[in-house]
Z-matrix of the N, CA and C atoms (Angstrom, degrees):
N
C 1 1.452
C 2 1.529 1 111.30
N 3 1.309 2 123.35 1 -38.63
C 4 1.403 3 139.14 2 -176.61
C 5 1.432 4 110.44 3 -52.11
N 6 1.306 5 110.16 4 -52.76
C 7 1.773 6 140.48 5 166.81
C 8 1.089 7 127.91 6 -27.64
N 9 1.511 8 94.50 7 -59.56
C 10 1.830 9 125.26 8 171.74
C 11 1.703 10 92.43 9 -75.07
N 12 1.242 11 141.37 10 -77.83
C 13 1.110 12 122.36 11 -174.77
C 14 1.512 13 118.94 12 -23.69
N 15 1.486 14 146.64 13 -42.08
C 16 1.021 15 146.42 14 -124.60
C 17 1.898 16 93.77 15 -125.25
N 18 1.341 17 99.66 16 -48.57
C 19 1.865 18 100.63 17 170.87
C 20 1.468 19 98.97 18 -83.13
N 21 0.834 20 149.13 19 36.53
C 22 1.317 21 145.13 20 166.47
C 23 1.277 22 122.56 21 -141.63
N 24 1.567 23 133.21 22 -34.12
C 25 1.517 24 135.46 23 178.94
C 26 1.410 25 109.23 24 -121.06
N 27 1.172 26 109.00 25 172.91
C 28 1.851 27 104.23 26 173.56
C 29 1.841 28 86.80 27 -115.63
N 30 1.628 29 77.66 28 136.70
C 31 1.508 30 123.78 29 155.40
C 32 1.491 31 129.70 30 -63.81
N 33 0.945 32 149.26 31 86.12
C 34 1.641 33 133.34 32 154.85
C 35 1.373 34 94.44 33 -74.36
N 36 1.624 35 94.65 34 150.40
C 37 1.515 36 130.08 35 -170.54
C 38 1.305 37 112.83 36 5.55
N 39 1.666 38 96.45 37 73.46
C 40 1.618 39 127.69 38 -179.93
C 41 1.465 40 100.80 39 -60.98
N 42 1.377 41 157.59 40 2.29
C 43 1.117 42 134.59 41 175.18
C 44 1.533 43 115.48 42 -118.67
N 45 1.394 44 100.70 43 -26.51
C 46 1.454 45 108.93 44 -172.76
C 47 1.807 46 112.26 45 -84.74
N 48 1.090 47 93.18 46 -178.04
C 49 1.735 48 92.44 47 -178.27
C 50 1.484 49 115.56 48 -87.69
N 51 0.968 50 102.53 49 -19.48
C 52 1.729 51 93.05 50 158.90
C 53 1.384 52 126.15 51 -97.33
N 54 0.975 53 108.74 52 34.44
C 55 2.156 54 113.15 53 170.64
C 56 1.568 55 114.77 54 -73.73
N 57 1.163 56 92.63 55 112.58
C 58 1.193 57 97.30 56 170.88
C 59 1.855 58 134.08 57 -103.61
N 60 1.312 59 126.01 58 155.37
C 61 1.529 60 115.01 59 -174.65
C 62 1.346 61 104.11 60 -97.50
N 63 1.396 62 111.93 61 125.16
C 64 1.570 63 144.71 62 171.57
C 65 2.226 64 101.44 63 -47.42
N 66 1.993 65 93.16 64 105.77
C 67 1.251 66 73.03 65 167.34
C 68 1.517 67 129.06 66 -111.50
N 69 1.292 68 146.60 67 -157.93
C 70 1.591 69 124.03 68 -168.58
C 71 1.241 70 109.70 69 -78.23
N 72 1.189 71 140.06 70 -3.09
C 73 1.710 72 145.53 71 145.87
C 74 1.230 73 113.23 72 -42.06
N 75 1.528 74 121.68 73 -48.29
C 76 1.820 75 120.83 74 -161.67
C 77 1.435 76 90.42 75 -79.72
N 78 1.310 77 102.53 76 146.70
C 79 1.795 78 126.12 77 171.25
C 80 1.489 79 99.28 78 -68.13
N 81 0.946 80 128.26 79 -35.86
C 82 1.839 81 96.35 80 172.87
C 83 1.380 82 127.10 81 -118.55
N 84 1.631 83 104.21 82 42.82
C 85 1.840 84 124.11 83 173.73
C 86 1.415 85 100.64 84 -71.94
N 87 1.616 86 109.45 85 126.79
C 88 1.213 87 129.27 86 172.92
C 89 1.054 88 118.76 87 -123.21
N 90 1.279 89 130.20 88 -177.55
C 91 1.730 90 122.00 89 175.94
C 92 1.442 91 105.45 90 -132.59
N 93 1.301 92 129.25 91 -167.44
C 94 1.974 93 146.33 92 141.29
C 95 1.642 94 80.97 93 69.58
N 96 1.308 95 92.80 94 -135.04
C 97 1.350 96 138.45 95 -156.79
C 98 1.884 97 102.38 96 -71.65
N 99 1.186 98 96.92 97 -56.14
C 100 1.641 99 108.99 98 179.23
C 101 1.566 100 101.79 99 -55.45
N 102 1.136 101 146.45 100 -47.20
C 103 1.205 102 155.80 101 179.91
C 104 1.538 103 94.67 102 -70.68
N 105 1.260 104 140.49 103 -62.01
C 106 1.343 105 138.04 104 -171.44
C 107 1.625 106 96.02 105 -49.59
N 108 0.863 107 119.13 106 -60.41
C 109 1.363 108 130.68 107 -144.33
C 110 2.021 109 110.57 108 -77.80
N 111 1.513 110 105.80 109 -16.71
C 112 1.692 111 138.12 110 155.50
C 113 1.013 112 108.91 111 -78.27
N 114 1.518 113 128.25 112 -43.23
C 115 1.629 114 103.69 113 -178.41
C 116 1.373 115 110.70 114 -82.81
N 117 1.837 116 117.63 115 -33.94
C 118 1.336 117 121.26 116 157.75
C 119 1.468 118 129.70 117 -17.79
N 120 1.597 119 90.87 118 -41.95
C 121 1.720 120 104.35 119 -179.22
C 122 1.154 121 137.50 120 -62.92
N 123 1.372 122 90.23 121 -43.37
C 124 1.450 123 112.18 122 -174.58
C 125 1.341 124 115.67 123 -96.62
N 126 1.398 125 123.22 124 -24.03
C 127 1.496 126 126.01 125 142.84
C 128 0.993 127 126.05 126 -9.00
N 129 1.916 128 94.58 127 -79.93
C 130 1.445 129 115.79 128 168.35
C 131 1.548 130 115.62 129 -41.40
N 132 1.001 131 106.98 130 -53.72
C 133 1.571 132 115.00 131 -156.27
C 134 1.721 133 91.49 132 -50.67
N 135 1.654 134 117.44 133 -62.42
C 136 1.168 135 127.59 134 -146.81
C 137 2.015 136 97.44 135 -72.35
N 138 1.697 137 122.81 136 16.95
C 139 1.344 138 135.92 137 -154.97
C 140 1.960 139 73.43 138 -124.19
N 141 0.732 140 105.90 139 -79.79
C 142 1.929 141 135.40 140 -148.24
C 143 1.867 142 84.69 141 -50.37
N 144 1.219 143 116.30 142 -61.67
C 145 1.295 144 113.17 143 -147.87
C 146 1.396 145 122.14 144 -82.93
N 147 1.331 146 109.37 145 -11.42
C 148 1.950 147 118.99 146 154.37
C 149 1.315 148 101.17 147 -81.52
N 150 1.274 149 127.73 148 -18.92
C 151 2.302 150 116.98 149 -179.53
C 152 1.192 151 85.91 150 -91.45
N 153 1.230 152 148.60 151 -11.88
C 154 1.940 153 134.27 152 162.56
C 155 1.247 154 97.09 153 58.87
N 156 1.396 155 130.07 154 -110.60
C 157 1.740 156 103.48 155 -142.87
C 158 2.034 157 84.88 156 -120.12
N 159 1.142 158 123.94 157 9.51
C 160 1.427 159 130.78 158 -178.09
C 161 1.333 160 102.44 159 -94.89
N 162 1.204 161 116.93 160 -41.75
C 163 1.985 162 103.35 161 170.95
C 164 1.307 163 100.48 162 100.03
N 165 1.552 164 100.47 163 -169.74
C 166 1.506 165 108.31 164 -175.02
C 167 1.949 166 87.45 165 -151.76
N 168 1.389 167 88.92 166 125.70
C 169 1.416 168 92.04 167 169.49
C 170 1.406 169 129.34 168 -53.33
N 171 1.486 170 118.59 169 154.82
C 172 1.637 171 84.55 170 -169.14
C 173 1.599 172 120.64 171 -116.35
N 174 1.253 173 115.37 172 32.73
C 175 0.993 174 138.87 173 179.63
C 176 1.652 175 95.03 174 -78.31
N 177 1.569 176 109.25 175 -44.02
C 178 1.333 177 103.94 176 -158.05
C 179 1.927 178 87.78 177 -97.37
N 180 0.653 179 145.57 178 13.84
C 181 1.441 180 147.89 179 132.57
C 182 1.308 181 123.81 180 -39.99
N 183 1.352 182 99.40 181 -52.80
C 184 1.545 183 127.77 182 -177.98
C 185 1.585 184 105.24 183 -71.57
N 186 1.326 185 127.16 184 -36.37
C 187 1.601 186 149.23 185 -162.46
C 188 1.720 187 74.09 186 -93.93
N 189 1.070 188 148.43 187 -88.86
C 190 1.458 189 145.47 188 -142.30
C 191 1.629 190 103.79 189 -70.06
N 192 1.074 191 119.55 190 -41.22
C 193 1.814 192 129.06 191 167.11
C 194 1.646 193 105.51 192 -46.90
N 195 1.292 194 122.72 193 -78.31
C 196 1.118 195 118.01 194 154.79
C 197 1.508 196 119.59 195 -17.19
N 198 0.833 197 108.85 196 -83.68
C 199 1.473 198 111.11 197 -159.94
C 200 1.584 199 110.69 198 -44.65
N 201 1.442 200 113.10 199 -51.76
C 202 1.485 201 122.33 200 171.66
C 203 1.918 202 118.81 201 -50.53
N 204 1.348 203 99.72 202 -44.87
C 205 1.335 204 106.34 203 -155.42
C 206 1.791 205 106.98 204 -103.04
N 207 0.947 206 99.74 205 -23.29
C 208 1.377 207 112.04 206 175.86
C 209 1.415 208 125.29 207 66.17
N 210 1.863 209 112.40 208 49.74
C 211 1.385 210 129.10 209 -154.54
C 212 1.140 211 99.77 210 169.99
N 213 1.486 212 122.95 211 162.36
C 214 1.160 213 136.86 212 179.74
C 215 2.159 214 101.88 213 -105.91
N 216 1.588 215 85.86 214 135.36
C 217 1.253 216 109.56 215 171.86
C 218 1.287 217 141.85 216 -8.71
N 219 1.399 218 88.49 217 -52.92
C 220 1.888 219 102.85 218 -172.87
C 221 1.446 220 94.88 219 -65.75
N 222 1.802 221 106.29 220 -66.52
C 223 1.357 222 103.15 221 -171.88
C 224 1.544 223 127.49 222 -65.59
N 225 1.484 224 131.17 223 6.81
C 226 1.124 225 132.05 224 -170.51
C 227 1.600 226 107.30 225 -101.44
N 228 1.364 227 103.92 226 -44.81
C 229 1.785 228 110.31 227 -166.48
C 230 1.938 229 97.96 228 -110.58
N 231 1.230 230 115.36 229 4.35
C 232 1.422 231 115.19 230 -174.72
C 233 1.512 232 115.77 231 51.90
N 234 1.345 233 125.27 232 41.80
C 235 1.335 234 135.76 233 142.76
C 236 1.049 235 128.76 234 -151.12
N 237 1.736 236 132.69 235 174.54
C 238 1.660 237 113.78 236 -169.73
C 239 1.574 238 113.33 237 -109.56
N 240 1.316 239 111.36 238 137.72
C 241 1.415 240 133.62 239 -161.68
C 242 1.725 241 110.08 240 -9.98
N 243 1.618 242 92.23 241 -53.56
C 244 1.493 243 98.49 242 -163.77
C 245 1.595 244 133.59 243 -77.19
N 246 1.962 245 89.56 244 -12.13
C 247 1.371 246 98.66 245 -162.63
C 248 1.743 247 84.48 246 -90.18
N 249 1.211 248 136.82 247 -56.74
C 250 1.808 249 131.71 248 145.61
C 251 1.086 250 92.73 249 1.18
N 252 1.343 251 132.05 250 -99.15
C 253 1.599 252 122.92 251 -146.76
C 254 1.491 253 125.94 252 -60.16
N 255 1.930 254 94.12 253 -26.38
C 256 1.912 255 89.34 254 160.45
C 257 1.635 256 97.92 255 -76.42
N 258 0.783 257 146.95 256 -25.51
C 259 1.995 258 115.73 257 -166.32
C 260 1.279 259 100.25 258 -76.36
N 261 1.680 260 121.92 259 -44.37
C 262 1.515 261 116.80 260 -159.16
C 263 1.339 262 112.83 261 -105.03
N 264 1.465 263 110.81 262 -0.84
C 265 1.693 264 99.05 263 177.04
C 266 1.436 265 111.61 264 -144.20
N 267 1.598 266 144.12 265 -108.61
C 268 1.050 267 116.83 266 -170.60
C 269 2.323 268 70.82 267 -161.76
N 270 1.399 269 104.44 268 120.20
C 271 1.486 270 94.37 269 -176.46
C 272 1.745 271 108.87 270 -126.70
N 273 1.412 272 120.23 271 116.87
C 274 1.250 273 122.65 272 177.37
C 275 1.390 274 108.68 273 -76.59
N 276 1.691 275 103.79 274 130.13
C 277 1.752 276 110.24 275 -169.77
C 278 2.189 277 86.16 276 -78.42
N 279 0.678 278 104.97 277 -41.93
C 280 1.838 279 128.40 278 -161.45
C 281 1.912 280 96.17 279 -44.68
N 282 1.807 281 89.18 280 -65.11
C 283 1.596 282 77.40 281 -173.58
C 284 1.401 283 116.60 282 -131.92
N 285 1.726 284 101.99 283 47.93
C 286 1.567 285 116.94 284 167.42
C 287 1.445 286 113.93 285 52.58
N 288 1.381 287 113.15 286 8.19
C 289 1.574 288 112.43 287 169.41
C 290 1.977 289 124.09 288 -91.31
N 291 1.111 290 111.27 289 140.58
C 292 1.460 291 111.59 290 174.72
C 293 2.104 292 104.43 291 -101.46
N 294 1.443 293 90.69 292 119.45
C 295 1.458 294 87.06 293 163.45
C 296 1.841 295 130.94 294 -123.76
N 297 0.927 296 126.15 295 145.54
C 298 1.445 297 127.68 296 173.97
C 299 1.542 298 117.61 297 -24.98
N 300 1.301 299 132.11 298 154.76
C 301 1.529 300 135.00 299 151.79
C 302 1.131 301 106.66 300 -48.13
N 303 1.621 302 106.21 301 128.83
C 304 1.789 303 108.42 302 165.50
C 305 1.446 304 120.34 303 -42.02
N 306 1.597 305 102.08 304 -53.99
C 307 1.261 306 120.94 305 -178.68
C 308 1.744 307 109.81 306 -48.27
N 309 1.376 308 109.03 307 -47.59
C 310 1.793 309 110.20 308 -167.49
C 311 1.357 310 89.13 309 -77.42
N 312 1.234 311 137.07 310 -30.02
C 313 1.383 312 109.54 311 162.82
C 314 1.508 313 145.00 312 -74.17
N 315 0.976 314 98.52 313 -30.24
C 316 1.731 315 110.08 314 155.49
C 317 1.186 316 117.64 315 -71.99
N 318 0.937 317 127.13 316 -12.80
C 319 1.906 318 126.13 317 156.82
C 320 1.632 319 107.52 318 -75.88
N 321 0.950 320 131.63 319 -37.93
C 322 1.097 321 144.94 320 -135.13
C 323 1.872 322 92.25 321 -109.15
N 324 1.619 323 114.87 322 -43.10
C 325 1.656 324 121.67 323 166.07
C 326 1.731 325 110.76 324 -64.04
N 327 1.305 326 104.83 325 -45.80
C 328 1.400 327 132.11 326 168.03
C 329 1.922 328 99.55 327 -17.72
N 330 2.011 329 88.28 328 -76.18
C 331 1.491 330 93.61 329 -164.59
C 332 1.377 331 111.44 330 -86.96
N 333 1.059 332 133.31 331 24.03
C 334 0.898 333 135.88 332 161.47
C 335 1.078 334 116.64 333 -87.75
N 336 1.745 335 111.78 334 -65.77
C 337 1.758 336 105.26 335 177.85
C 338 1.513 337 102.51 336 -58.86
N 339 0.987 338 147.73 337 -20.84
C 340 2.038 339 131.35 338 173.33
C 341 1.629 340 104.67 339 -63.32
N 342 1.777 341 115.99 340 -49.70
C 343 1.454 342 107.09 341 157.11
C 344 1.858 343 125.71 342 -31.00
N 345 1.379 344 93.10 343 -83.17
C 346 1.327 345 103.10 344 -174.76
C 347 1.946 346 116.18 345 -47.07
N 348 0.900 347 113.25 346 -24.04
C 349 1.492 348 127.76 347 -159.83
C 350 2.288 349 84.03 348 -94.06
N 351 1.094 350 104.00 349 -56.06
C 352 1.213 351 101.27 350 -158.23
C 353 2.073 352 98.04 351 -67.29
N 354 1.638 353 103.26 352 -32.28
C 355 1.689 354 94.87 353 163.26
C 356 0.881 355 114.26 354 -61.12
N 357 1.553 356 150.08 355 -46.12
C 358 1.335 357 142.36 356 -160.95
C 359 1.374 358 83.42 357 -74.07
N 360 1.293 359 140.96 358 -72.07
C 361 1.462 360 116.33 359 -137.71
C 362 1.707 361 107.03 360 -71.01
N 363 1.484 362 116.57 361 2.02
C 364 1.834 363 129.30 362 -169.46
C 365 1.670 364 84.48 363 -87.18
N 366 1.329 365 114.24 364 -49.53
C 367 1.446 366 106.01 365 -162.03
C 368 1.230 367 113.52 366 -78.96
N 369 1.286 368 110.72 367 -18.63
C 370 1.952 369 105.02 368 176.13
C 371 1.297 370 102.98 369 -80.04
N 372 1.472 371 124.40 370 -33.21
C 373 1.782 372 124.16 371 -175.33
C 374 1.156 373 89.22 372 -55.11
N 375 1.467 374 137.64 373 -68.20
C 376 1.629 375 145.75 374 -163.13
C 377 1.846 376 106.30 375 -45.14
N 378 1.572 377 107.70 376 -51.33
C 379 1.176 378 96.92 377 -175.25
C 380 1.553 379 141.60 378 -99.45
N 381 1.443 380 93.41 379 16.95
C 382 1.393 381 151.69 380 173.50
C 383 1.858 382 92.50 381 -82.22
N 384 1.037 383 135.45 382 -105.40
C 385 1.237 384 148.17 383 170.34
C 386 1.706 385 119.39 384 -36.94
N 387 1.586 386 116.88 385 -22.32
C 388 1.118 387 89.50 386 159.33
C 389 1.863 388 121.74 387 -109.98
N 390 1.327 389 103.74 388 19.81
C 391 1.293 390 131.07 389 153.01
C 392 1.585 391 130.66 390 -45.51
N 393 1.329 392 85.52 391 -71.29
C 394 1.599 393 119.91 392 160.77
C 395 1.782 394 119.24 393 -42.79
N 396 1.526 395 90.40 394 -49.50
C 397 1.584 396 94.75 395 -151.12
C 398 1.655 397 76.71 396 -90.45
N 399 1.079 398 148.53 397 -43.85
C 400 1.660 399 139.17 398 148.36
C 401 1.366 400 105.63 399 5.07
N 402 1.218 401 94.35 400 -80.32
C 403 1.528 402 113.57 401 -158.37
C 404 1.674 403 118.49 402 -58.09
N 405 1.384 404 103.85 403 -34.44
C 406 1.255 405 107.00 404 154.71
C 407 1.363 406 158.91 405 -96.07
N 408 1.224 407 96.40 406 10.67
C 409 1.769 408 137.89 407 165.46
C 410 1.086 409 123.83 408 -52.42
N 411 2.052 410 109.31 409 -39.13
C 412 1.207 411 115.94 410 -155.50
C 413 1.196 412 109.75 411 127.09
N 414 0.593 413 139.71 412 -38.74
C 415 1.519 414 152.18 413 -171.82
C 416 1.507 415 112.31 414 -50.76
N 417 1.401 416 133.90 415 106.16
C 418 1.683 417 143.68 416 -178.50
C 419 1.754 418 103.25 417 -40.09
N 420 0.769 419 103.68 418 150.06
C 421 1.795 420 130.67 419 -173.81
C 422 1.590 421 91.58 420 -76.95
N 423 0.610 422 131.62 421 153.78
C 424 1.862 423 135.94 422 -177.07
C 425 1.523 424 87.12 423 -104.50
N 426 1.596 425 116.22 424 124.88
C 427 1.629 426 135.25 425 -170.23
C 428 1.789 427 111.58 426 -72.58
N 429 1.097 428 102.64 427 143.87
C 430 1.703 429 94.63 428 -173.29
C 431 1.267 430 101.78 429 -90.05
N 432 1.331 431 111.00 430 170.44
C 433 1.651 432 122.75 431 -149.51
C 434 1.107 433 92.88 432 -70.76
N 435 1.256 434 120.22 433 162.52
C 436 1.440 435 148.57 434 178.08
C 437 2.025 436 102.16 435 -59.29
N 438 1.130 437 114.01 436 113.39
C 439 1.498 438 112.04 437 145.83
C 440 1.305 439 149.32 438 -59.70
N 441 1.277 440 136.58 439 174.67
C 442 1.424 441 126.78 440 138.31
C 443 1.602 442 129.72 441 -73.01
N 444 1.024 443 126.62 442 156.95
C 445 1.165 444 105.29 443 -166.54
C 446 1.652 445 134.21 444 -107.21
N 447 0.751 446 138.54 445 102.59
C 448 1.528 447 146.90 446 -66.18
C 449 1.913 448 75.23 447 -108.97
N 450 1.394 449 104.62 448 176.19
C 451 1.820 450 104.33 449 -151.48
C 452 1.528 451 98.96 450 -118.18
N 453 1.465 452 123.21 451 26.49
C 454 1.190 453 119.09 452 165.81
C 455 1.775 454 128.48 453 -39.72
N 456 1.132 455 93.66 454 -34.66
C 457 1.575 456 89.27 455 -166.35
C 458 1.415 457 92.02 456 -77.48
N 459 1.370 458 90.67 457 165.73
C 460 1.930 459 113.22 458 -169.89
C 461 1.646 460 95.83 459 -80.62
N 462 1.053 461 136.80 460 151.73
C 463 1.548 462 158.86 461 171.88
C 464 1.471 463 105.82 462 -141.45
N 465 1.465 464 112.55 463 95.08
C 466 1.724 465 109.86 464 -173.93
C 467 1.790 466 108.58 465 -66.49
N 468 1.282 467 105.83 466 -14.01
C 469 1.950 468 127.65 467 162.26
C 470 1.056 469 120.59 468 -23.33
N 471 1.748 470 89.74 469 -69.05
C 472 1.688 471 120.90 470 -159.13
C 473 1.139 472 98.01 471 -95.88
N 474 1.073 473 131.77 472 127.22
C 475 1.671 474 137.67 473 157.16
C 476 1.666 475 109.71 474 -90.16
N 477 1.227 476 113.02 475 134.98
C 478 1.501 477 104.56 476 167.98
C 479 1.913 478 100.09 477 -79.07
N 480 1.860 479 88.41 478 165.78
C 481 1.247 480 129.06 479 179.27
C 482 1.755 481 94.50 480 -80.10
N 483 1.414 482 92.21 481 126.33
C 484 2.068 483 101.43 482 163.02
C 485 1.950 484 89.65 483 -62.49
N 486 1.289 485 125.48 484 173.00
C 487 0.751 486 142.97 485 103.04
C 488 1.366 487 160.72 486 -21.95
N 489 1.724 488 104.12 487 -55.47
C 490 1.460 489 120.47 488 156.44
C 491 1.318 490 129.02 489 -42.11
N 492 1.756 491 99.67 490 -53.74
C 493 1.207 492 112.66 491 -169.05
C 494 1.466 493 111.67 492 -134.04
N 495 1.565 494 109.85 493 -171.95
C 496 1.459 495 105.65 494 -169.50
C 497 1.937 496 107.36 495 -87.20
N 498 1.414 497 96.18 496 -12.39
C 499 1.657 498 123.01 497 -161.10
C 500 1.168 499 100.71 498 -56.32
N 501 1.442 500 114.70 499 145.12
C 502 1.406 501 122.59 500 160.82
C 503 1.610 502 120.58 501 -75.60
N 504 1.340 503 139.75 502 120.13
C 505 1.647 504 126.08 503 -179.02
C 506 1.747 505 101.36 504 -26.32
N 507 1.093 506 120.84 505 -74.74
C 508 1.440 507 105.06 506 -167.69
C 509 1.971 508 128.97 507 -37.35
N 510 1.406 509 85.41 508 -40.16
C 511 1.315 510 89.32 509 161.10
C 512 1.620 511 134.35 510 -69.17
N 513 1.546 512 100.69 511 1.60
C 514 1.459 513 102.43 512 -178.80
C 515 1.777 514 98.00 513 -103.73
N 516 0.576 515 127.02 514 -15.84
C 517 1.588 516 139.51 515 -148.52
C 518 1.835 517 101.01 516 -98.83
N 519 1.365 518 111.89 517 -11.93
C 520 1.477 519 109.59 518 -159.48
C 521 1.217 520 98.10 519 -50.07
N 522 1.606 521 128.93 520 178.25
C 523 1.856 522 129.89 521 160.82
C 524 1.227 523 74.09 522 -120.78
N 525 1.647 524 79.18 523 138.68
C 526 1.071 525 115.49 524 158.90
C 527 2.239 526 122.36 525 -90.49
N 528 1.661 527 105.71 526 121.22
C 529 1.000 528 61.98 527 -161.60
C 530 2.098 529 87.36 528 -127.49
N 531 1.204 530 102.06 529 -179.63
C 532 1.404 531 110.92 530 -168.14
C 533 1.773 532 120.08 531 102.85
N 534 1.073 533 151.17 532 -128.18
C 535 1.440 534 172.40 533 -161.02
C 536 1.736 535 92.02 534 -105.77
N 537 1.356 536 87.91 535 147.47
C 538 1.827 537 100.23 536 154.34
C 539 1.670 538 93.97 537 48.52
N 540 1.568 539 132.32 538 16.48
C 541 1.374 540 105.74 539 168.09
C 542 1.261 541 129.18 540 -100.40
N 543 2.033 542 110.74 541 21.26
C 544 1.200 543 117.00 542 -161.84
C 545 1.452 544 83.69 543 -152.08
N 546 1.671 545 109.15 544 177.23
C 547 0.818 546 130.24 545 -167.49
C 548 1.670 547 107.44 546 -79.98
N 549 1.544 548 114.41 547 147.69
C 550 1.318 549 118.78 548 170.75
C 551 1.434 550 113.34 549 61.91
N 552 1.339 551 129.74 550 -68.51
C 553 1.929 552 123.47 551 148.62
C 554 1.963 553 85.23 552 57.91
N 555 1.495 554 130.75 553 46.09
C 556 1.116 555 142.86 554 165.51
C 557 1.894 556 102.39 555 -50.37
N 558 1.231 557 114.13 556 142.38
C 559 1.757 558 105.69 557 159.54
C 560 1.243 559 103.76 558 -91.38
C-alpha cells in the first residue's frame, strides 16, 4: 500500500518523518506518473546532495527507487532511469555516476557556512556571559603573574644610580685635590 502511495501521489519531504501526502487543495498536488516522477526527484535529491560533487552511482539509484516505489522505473514514472538523471541532474556517461548542480551545491555550502559561522558566534556569546556571570558570583579574580621582587630593602653593596647622570654617588664625591679644586682659588 505504501508503494502505491509513492507512484501515485506526491510526497513532500518523502524521507523524513514529517512527509506529508499532497492533497487536491495544495498548489502543487499531482497524481500518476507526474507525481511518481516528483517524489523520484526529491529522493534523488535527498541521495545526490550529502555525495556533493562525487555523486551516487546510479545503479544504486536504481537499488533505492526500487526499494521506495516498489517497481522498476521505466514503468513507474514513464521514462528510463538515465535519461531522468540527464534532465534533472548532472549524469556522467564515463563513470556511470549522477551528480548534483554545481550551483545547488554551492547554495547548499553557502548555508551551511552561515549555520556553522552563526554557532560559533552563539557559543562565544554563551561563553562570554557565563564568564561574566562567574565573575560576579564570587568567584576570585585570577592573580597576576608572579614578579620580581621589588628592591626596597637597603643593600649597603648596591648603590643606586643618580638620575642625572650615568655616575655612581661615589664617583661624584671624589676631592678634588691640588689648585683649581675649589671655588674662586683667586691668585
Amino acid at each position: 500500500r505504501l508503494q502505491m502511495v509513492w507512484q501515485n501521489f506526491r510526497i513532500l519531504d518523502c524521507t523524513k518523518v514529517t512527509a506529508m501526502v499532497l492533497g487536491t487543495d495544495h498548489p502543487n498536488f499531482c497524481e500518476g506518473k507526474e507525481a511518481a516522477a516528483g517524489n523520484a526527484k526529491e529522493l534523488f535529491e535527498s541521495e545526490l546532495f550529502p555525495a556533493g560533487v562525487a555523486g551516487v552511482a546510479l545503479e544504486r539509484l536504481s537499488t533505492i527507487f526500487q526499494h521506495y516505489f516498489g517497481g522498476g522505473f521505466e514503468r513507474v514514472v514513464g521514462k528510463k532511469l538515465r535519461q531522468f538523471a540527464t534532465d534533472n541532474f548532472e549524469y556522467d556517461d564515463k563513470a556511470g555516476r549522477v551528480k548534483a548542480s554545481p550551483k545547488m551545491l554551492a547554495v547548499m555550502r553557502k548555508t551551511e557556512a552561515r549555520a556553522l559561522i552563526a554557532d560559533e558566534k552563539e557559543y562565544a556569546k554563551k561563553h562570554k556571559k557565563e564568564l561574566i556571570d562567574s565573575r560576579k558570583a564570587g568567584r576570585e579574580l585570577p592573580k597576576p603573574p608572579c614578579m620580581m621582587p621589588s628592591e626596597v630593602a637597603f643593600d649597603p653593596d648596591k648603590r643606586p644610580r643618580y638620575a642625572s647622570t650615568r655616575m655612581q654617588p661615589d664617583e661624584l664625591e671624589d676631592s678634588f685635590g691640588g689648585k683649581g679644586g675649589g671655588k674662586g682659588g683667586g691668585k
